[in-house]
Backbone bond lengths (Angstrom), bond angles and torsions (degrees), N, CA, C in turn:
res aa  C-N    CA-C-N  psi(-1)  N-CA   C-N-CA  omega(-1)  CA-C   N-CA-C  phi
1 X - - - 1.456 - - 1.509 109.89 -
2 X 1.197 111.34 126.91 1.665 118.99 175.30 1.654 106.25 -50.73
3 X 1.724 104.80 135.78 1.631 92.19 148.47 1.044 134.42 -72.29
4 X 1.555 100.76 131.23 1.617 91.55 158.17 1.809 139.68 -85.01
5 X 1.163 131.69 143.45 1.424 126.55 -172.55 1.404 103.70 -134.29
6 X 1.608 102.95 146.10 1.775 99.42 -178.21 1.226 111.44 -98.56
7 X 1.287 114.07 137.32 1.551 124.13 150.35 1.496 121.74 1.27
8 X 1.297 131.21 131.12 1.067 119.63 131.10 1.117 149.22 -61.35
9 X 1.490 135.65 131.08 1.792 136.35 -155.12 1.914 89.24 -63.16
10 X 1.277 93.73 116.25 1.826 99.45 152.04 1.284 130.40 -59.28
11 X 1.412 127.87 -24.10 1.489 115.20 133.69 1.242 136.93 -65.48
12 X 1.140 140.15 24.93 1.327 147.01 -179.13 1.330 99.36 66.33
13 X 1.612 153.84 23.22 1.508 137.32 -174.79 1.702 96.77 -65.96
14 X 1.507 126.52 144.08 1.423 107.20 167.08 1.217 121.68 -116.66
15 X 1.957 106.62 35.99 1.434 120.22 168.22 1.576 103.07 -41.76
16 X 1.869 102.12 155.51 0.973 105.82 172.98 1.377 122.57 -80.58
17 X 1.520 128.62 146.72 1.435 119.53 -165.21 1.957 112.92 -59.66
18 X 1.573 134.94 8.25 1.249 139.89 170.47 1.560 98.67 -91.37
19 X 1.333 137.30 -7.54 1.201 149.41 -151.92 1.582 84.05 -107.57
20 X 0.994 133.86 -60.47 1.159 141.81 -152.66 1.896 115.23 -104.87
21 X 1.243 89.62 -14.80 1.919 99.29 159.09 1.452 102.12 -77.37
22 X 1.101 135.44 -45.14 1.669 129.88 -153.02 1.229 104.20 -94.93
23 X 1.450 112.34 -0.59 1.574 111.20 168.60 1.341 124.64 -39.48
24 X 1.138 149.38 101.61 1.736 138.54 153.56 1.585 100.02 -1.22
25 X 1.801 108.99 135.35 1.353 107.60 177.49 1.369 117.92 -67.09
26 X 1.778 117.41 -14.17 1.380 102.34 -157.42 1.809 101.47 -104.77
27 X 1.379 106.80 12.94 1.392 124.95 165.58 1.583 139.79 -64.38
28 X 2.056 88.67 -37.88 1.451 109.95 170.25 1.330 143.95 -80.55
29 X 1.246 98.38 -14.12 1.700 112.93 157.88 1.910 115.15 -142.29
30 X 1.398 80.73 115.52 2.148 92.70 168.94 1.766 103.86 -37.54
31 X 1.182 118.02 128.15 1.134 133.17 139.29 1.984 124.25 -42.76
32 X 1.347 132.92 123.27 1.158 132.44 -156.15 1.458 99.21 -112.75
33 X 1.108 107.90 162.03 1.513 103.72 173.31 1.461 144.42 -97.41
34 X 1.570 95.02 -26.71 1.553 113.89 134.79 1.380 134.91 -22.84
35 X 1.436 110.81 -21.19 1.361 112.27 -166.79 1.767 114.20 72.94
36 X 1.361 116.45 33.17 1.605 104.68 -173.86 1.346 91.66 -136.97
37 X 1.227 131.39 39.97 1.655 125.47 158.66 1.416 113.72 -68.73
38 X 1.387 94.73 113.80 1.469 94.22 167.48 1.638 150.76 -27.15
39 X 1.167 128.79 120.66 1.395 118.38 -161.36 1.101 116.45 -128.37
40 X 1.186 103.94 138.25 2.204 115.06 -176.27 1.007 105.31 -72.69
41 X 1.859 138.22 -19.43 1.751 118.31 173.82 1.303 94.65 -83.70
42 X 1.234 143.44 -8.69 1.590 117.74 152.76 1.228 143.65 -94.43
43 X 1.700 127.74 153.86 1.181 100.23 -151.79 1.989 107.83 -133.15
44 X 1.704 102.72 63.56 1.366 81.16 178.73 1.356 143.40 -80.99
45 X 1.703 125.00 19.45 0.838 129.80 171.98 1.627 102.55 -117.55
46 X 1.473 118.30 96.50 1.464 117.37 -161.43 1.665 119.79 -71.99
47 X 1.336 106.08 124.55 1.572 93.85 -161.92 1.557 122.82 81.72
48 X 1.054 127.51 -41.67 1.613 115.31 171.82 1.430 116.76 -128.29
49 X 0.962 116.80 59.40 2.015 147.81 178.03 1.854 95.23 -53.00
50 X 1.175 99.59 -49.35 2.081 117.67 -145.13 1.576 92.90 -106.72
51 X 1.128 126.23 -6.29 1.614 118.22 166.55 1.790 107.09 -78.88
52 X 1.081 97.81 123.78 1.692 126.56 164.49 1.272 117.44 -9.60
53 X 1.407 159.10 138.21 1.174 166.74 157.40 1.632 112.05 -95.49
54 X 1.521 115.43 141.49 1.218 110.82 -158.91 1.770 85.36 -113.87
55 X 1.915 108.64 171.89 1.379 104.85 150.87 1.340 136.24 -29.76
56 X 1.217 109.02 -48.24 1.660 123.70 -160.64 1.790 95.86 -97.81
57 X 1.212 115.78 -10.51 1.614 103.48 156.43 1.276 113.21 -91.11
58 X 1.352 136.73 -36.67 1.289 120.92 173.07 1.700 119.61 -60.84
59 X 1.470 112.75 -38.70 1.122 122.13 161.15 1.998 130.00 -35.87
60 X 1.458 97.07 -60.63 0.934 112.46 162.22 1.636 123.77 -45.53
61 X 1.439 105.05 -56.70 1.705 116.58 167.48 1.377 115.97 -30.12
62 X 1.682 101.86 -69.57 1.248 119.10 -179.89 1.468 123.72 -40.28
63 X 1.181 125.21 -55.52 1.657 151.43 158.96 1.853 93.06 -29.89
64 X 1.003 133.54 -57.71 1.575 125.18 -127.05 2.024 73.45 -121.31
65 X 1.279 137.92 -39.15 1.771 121.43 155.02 1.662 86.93 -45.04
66 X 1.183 134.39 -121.98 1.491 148.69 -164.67 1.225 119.26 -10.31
67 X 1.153 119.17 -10.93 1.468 120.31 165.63 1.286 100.95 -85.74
68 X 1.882 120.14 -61.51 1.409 115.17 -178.53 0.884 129.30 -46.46
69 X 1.526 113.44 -39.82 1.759 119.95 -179.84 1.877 96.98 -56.59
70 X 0.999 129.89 -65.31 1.463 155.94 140.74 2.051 95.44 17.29
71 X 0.910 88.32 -67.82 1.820 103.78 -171.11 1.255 116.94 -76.63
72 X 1.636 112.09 -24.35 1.627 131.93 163.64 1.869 95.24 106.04
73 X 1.125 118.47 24.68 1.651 129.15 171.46 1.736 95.87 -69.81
74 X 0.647 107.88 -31.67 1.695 108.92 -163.29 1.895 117.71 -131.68
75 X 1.323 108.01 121.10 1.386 96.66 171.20 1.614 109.21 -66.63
76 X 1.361 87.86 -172.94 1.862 102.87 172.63 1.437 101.98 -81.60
77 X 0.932 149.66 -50.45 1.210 153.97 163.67 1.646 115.69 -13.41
78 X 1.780 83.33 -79.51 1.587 91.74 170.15 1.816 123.81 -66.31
79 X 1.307 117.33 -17.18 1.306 103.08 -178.48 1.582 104.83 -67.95
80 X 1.715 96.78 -47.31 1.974 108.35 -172.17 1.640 98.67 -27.17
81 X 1.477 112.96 -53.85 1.343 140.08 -150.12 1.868 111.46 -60.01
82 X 1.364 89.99 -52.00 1.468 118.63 -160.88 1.756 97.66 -87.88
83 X 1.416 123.31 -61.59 1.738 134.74 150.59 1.745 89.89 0.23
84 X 1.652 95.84 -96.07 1.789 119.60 -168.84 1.124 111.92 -23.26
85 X 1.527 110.83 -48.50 1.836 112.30 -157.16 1.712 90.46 -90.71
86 X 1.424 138.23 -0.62 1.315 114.96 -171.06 1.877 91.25 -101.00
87 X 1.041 98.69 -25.91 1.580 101.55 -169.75 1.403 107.61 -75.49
88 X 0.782 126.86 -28.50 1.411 128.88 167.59 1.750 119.93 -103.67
89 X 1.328 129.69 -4.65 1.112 127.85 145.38 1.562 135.36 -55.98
90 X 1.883 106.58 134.29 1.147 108.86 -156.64 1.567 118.89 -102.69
91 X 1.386 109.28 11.50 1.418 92.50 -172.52 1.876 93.71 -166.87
92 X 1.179 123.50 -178.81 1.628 115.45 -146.53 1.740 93.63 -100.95
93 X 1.506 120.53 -16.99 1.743 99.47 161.85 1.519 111.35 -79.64
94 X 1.143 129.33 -7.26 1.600 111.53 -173.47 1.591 85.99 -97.49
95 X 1.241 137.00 -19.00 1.827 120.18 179.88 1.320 96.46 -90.74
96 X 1.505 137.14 -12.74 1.828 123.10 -174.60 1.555 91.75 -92.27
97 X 1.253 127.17 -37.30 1.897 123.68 178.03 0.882 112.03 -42.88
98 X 1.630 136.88 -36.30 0.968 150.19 -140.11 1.976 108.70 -106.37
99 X 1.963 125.22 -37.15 0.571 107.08 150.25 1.482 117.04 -120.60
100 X 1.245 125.33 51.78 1.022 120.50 179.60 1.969 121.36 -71.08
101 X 1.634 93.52 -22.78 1.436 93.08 170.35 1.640 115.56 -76.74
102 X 1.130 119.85 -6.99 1.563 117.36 -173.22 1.409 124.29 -114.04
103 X 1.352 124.27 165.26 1.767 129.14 -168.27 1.141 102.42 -75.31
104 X 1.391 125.18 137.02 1.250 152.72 -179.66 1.380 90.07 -52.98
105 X 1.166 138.91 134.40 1.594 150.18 107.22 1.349 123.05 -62.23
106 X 2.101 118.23 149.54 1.278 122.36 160.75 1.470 117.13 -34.92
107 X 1.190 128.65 130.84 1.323 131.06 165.21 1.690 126.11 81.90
108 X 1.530 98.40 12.35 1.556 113.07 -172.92 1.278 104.77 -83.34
109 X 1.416 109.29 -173.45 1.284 111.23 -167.88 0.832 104.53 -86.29
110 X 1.690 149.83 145.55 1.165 165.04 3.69 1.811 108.47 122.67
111 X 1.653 124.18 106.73 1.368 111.54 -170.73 1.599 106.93 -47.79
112 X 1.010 118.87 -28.79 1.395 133.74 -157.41 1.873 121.02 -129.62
113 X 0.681 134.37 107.97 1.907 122.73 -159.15 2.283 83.21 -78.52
114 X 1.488 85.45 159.39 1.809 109.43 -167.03 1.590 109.04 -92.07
115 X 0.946 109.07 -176.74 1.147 105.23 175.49 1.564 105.25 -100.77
116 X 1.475 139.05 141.03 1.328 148.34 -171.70 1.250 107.83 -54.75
117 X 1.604 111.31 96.73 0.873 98.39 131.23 2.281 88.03 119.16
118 X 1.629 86.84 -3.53 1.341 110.60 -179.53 2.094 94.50 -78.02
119 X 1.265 97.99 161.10 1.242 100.88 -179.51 1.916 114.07 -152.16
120 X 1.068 126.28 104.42 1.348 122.80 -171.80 1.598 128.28 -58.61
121 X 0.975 122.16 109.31 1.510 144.58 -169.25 2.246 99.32 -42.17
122 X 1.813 103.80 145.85 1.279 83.15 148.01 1.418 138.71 -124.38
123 X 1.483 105.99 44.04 1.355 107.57 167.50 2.070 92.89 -156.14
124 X 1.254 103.52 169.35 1.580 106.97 -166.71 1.394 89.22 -168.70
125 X 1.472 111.52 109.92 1.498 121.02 175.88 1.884 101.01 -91.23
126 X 1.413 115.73 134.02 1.309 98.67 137.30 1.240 116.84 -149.28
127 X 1.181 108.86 155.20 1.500 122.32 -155.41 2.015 102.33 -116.16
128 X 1.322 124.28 130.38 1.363 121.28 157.26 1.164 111.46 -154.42
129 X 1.438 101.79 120.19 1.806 127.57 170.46 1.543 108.91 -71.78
130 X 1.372 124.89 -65.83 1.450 100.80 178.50 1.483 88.14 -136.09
131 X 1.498 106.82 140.12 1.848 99.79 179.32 1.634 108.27 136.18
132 X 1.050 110.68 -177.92 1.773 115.43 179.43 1.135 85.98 -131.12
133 X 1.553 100.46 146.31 1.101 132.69 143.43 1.709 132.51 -125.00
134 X 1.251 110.83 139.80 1.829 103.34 -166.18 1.669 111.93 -139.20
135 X 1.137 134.93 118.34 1.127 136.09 132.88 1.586 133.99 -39.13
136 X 1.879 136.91 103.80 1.289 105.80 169.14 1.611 75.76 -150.42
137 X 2.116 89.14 -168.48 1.604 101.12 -170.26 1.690 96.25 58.93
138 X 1.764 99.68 -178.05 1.280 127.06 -136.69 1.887 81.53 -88.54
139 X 1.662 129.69 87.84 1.255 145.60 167.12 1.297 104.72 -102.60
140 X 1.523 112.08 146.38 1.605 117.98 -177.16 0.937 112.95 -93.61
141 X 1.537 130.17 114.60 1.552 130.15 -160.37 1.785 93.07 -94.54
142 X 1.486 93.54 136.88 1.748 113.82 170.53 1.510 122.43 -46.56
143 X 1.175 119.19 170.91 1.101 115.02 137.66 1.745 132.68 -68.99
144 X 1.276 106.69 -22.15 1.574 134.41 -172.03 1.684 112.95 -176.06
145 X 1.432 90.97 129.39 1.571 104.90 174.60 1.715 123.24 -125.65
146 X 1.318 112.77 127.36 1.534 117.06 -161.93 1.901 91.13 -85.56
147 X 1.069 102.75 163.34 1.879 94.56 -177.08 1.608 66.64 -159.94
148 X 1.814 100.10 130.55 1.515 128.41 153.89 1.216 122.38 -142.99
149 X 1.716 97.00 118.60 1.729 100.20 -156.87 1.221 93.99 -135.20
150 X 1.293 121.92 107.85 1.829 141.92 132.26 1.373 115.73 -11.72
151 X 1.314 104.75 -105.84 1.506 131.86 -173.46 1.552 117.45 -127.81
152 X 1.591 122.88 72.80 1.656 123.52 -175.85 1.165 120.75 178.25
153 X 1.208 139.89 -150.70 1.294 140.86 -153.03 1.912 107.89 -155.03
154 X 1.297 100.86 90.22 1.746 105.92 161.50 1.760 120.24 -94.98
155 X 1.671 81.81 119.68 1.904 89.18 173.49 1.421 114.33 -107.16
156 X 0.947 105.44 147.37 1.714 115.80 176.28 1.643 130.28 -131.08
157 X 1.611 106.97 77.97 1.443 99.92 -157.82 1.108 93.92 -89.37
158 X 1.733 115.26 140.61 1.571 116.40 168.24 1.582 108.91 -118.48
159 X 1.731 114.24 38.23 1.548 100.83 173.53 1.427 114.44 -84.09
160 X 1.559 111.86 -25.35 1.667 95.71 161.08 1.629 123.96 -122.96
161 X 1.396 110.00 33.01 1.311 116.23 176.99 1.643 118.65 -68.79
162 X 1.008 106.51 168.99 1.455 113.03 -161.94 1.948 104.36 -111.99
163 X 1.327 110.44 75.37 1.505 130.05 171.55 1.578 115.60 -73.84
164 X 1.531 119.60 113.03 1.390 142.00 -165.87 1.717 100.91 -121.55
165 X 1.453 118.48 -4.69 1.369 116.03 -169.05 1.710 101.98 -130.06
166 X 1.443 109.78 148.73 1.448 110.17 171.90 1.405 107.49 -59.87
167 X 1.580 125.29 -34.84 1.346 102.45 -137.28 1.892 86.99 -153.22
168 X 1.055 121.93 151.45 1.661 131.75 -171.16 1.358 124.59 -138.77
169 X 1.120 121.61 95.82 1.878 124.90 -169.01 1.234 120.19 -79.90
170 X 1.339 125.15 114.65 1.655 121.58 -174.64 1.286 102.11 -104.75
171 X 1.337 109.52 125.91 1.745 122.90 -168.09 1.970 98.68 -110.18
172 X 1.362 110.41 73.00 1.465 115.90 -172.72 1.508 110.88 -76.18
173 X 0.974 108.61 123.30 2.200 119.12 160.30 1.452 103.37 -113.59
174 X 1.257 128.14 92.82 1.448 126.71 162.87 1.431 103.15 -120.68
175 X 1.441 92.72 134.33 1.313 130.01 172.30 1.564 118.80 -80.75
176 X 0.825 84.24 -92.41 2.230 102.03 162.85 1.241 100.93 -122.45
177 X 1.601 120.38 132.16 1.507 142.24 154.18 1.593 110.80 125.46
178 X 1.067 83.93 -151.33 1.794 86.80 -138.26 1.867 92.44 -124.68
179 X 1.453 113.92 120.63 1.215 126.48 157.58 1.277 131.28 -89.14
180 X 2.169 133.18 99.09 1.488 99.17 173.12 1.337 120.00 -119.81
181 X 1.159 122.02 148.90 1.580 119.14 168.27 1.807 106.26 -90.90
182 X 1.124 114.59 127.80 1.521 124.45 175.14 1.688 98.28 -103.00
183 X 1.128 106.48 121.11 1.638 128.45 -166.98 1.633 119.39 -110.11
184 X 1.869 112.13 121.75 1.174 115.24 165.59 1.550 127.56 -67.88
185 X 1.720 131.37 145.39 1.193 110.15 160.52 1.519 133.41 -16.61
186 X 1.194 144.69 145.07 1.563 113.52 169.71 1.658 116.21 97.72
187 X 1.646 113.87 -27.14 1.371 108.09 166.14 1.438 139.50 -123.00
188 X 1.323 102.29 125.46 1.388 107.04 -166.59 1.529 132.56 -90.73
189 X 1.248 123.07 118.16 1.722 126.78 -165.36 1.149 98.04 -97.62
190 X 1.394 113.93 131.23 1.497 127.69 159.17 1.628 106.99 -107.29
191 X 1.426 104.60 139.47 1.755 108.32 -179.84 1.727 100.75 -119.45
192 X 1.195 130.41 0.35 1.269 136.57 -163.50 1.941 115.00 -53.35
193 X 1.596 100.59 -8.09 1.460 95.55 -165.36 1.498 103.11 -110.04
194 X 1.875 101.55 -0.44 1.613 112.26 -148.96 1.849 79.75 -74.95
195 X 1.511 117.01 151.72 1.240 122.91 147.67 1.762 110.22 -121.81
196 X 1.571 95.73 138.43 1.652 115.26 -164.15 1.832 98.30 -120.22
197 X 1.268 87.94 162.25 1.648 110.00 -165.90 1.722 110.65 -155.71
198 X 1.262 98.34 76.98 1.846 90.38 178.50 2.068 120.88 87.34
199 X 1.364 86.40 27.11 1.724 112.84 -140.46 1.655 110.35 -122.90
200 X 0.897 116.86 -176.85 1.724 125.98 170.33 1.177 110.22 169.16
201 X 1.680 89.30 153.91 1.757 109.17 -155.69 1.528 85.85 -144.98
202 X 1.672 93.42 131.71 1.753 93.28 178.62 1.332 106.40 -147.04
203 X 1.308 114.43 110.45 1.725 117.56 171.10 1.392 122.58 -69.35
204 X 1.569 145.33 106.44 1.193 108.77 -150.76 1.554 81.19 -146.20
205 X 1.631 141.32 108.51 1.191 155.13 -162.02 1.473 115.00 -136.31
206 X 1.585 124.31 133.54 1.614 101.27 -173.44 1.836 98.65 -89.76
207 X 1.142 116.63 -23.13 1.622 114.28 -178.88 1.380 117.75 -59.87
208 X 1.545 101.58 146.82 1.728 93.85 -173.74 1.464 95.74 -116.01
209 X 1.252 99.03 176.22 1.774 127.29 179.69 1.734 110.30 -22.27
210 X 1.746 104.53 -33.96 1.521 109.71 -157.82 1.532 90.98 -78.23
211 X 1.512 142.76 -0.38 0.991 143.70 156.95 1.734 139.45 -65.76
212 X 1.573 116.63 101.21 1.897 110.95 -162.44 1.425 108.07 -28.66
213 X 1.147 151.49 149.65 1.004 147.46 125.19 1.911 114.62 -35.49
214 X 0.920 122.43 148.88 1.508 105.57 172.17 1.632 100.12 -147.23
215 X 1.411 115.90 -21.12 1.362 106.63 -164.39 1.698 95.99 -145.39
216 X 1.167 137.29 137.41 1.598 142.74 164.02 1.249 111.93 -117.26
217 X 1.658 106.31 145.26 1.199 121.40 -158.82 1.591 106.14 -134.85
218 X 1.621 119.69 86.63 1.417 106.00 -162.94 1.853 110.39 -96.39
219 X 1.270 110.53 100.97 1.768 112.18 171.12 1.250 119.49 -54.49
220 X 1.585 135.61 115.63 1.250 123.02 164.36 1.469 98.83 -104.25
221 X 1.648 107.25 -134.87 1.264 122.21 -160.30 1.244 137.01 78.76
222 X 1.346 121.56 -147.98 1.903 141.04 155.42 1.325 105.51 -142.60
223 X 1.419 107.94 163.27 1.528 145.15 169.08 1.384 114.48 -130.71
224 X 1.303 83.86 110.07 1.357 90.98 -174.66 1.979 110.10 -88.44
225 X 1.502 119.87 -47.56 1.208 113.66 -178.42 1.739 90.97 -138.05
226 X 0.707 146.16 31.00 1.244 148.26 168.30 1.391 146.75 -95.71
227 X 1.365 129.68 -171.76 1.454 123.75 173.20 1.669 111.15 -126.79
228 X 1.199 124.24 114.61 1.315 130.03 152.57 1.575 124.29 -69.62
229 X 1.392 146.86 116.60 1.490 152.07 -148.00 1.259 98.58 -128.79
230 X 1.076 133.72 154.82 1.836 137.19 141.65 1.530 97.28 -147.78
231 X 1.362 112.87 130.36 1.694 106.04 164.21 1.610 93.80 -163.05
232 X 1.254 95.66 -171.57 1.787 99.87 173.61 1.330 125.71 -85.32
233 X 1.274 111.21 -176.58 1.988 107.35 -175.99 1.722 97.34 -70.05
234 X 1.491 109.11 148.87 1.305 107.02 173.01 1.273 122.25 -72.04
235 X 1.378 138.24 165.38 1.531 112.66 161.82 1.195 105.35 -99.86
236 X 1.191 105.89 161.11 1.600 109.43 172.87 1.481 125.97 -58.39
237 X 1.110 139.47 125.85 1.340 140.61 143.33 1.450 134.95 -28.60
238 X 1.148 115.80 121.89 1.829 125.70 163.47 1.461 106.06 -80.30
239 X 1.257 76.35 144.60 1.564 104.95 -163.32 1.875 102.42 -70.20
240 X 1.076 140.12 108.00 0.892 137.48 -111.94 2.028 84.55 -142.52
241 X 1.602 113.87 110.63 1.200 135.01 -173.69 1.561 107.33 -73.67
242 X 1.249 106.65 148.99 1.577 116.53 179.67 1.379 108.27 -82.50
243 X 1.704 109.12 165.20 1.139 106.30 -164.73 1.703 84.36 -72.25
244 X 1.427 130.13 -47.62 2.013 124.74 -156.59 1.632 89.33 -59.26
245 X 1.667 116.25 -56.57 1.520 93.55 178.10 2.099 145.16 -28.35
246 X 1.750 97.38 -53.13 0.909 136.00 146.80 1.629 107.19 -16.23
247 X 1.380 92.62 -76.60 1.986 105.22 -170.81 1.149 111.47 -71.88
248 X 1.294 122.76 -16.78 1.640 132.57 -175.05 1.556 108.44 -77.10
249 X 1.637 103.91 -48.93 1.584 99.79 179.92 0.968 108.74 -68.13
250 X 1.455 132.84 -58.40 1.373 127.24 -166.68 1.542 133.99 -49.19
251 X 1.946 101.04 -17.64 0.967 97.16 156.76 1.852 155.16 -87.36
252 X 1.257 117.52 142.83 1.213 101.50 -169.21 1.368 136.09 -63.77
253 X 1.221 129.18 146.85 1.835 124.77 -165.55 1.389 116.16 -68.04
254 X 1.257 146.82 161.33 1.354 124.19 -136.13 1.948 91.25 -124.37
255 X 1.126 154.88 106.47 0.914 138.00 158.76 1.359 142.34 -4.31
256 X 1.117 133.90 95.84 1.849 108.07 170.10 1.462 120.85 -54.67
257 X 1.789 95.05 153.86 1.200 100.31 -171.56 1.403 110.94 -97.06
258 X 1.504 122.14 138.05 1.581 146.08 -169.87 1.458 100.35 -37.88
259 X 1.217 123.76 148.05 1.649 126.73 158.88 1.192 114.49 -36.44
260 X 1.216 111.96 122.30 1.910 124.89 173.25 1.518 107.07 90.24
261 X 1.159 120.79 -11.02 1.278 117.53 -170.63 1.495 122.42 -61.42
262 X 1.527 114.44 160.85 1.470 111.70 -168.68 1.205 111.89 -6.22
């Protein structure tokens, strides 16, 4: 497990960092007026909300507000607002709250913060002849990934992967089997370059248009006998009673019969 280390105070305080753990939670980030202060019942960095934020992540923050304000996403108001709380925010869910309503830019922050010191590759072959193979959890997505599939099943979940790039090229050769990408709010798949042969490709997402784009996902290649997928995470299933179960409860419990009876 990586260490963790805290921040230094952006006002220069040079309490010691145990000084600044025992803080009251509602101490560590200013309240905004906008209504967009960051909040601990939400969770856009899944699983690592409470890990530390460095200079160069608040930095980063800052960059990708100033563009929006930039594009007319943001008044002046709200940038002043949104600016303050990243610069003095201490850890990577109070800097993702902050742009979680807006389009990913080069070099922004990250759905997910990396591991120290980890660095994302730009190309990632994988190859499967007969078998699955799957990507999920906090994986470092490429710049471009080649996928060559025989006979099997490649998954590619990016609801908690760790995205450092606007944009991600899937260079597909399937033969027989089945390719899927499992998709966050925010990312958009294009299949327009894919060529199919005996095949199907199905984009199937419940979010509509009124949703930022933040991340693109362009499929090329062929299909030769296969299935191309994109949709969202499933939800889980209830456990789901039989019809005799069903008839069993509903019925009523049977009395005992009186002393001496039949």
């Amino acid at each position: 497990m990586a260490e963790q280390t805290s921040a230094p105070d952006p006002g220069g305080d040079s309490a010691p960092p145990d000084e600044h753990a025992s803080a009251p939670p509602d101490e560590r980030a200013p309240a905004l007026r906008d209504g967009h202060a960051p909040s601990h019942s939400t969770e856009p960095v899944p699983g690592s909300a409470g890990l530390r934020a460095s200079h160069d992540d608040r930095d980063r923050t800052v960059e990708v507000l100033r563009v929006a304000a930039g594009d007319g996403r943001l008044t002046a108001e709200e940038l002043d607002d949104r600016v303050g709380a990243a610069l003095t925010a201490r850890t990577y869910g109070e800097l993702a709250a902050l742009i979680a309503d807006l389009p990913a830019t080069p070099g922004s922050l990250p759905l997910t913060p990396g591991l120290p010191g980890a660095k994302p590759k730009d190309l990632v072959r994988i190859e499967c002849h007969t078998g699955t193979a799957r990507r999920d959890g906090p994986w470092l997505v490429p710049r471009r990934i080649e996928v060559r599939l025989s006979m099997g099943d490649v998954t590619l979940d990016f609801t908690e992967a760790v995205i450092s790039w606007p944009s991600l090229e899937i260079d597909a050769d399937i033969q027989t089997g089945t390719l899927t990408l499992v998709l966050a709010p925010g990312i958009l798949v294009s299949t327009d370059d894919l060529a199919i042969s005996t095949s199907a490709v199905k984009v199937d997402v419940p979010w509509g248009p009124e949703v930022p784009v933040r991340f693109r996902i362009d499929v090329s290649g062929r299909v030769s006998i296969g299935t191309v997928t994109a949709r969202a995470p499933r939800l889980p299933r209830r456990r789901r009673r039989s019809f005799w179960r069903r008839l069993l409860r509903r019925r009523p419990a049977q009395s005992a019969l009186p002393p001496g009876g039949g």
